[in-house]
C-alpha positions, 0 to 999 in steps of 0.5 A: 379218882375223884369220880370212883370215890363219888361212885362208892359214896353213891353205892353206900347210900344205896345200900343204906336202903336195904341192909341194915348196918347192924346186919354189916357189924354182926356180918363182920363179926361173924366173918372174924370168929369164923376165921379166928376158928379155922387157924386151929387147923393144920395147913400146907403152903409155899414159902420163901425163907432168906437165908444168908450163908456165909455173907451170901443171900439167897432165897429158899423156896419151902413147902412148909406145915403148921398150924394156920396161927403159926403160918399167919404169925411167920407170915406177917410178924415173924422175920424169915431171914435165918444165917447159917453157917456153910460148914452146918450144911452139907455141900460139895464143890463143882466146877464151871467152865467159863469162857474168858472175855477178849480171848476165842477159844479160852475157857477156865474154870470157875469153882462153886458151892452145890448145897444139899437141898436135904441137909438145907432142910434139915437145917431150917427145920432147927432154926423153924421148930413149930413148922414142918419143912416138908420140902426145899425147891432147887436152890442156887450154887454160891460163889466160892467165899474169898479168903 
């Protein structure tokens, strides 16, 4: 560590020589405004969003459109933990087989909730209203809530 710090001591003295420090301020100006510029410009990026429904967390992979200041604050700033109630979303209820631990051939059933990923999308675009959702990748079943 000590010997990568000396080396990097080294290179800033070096370069010293050739450039100017006012020439790296004005550089590091210029890169700021440059990017302060292009985050007026809409953008579509991967996002994952947590959602707790229910108790149950889980994680939601989005595919979402903004405007890159919107994407900047939801990224660094904003929480994207958002709770939804299960019965705001659209689901149905499967069934598992699951065999049953100390016994061969016995199997029994095991009950789980299947989200629809359009009534999943249509609910994080209430709770998200400055970013288009413009998909939602697969999302996991949920244990069945105990009662």
């Amino acid at each position: 560590m000590k010997r990568l710090i000396a080396l990097l001591k080294l290179g800033l003295q070096r370069l010293r020589k050739y450039v100017s420090p006012v020439f790296l301020v004005l550089l590091a100006v210029s890169f700021t405004l440059w990017y302060i510029s292009k985050l007026d410009y809409t953008y579509t990026t991967d996002f994952k969003v947590d959602v707790n429904i229910d108790g149950q967390r889980i994680t939601v992979p989005c595919v979402v459109e903004g405007k890159g200041s919107t994407l900047f604050g939801y990224g660094f700033y904003s929480s994207s933990r958002v709770s939804i109630p299960l019965e705001d979303i659209k689901h149905s209820i499967v069934e598992h087989p699951v065999a049953v631990e100390g016994f061969a051939d016995s199997v029994r059933m095991e009950q789980k909730i299947r989200i629809n990923p359009v009534a999943m999308q249509d609910a994080l675009s209430v709770r998200f209203s400055d970013l288009k959702i413009l998909s939602v990748g697969t999302l996991p079943e949920l244990d069945m809530p105990k009662k």
